[in-house]
N, C-alpha and C positions, 0 to 999 in steps of 0.2 A: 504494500500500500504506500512505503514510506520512497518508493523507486523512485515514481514520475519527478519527485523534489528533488530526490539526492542527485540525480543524473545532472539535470541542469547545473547544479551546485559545484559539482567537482570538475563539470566544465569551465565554467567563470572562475572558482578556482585556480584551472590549468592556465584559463588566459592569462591571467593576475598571475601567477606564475611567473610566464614565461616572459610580462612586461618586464618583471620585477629584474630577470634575469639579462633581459636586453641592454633596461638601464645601466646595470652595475657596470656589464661590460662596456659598455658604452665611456662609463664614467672611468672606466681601467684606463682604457685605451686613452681617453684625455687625457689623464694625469701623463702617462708617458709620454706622451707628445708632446706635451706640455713644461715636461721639467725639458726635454731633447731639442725644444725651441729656445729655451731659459740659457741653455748652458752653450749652444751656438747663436744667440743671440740675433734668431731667426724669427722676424717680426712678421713675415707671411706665415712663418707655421705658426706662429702665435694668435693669430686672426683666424687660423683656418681652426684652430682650438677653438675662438670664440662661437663661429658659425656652426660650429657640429654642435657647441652645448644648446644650443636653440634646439636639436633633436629632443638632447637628457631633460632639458626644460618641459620638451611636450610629452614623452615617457612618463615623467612623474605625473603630470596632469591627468592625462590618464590612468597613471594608477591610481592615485585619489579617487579621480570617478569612479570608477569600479569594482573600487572594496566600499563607497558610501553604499554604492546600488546596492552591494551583494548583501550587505549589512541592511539595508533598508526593506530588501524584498522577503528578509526571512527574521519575521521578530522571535520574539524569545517565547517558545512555548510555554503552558502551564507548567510543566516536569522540568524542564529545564530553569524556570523562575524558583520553583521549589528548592532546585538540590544546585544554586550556585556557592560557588565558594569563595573564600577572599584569595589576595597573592599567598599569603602563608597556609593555605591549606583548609585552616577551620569552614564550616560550616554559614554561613550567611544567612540568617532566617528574620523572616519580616517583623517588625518589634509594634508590636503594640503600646499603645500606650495606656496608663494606669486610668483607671476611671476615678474623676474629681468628684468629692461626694462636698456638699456644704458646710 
């Protein structure tokens, strides 16, 4: 039953993924070029630095979009509201508050 959702899921997922993995390289590749411009003090490769991160710029943009969507299209079930937990581990349970008597 729980298919039809998870498939889509782990597709966007993959995309998200694979931005994720484009970027970094992307951003690899610049720094090398970038210190290899620095250190021959080559002002075209330095520019041609400039004009790729306009790519890294739009990769990130898109990943943003894409993990709010994914985020956005799958709220948090009842079960999973239930049994979240904090970074350390414990238990997270909804607190009531004390009833004020007069």
């Amino acid at each position: 039953m729980l298919q039809p959702v998870l498939q889509p899921f782990d597709v966007e997922i993959g995309a998200l993924r694979g931005l994720i993995s484009e970027m970094g390289g992307r951003a690899e590749a610049a720094i090398e070029r970038a210190m290899e411009a620095l250190v021959r003090h080559d002002l075209e490769g330095a520019r041609a630095v400039l004009a790729d991160d306009r790519r890294i710029d739009a990769l990130e943009a898109e990943v943003e979009r894409l993990a709010v969507q994914i985020i956005a299209q799958r709220p948090p079930t009842a079960e999973r509201s239930r049994s979240r937990r904090s970074s350390n581990g414990s238990a997270i349970t909804p607190r009531t508050l004390p009833s004020v008597r007069p």
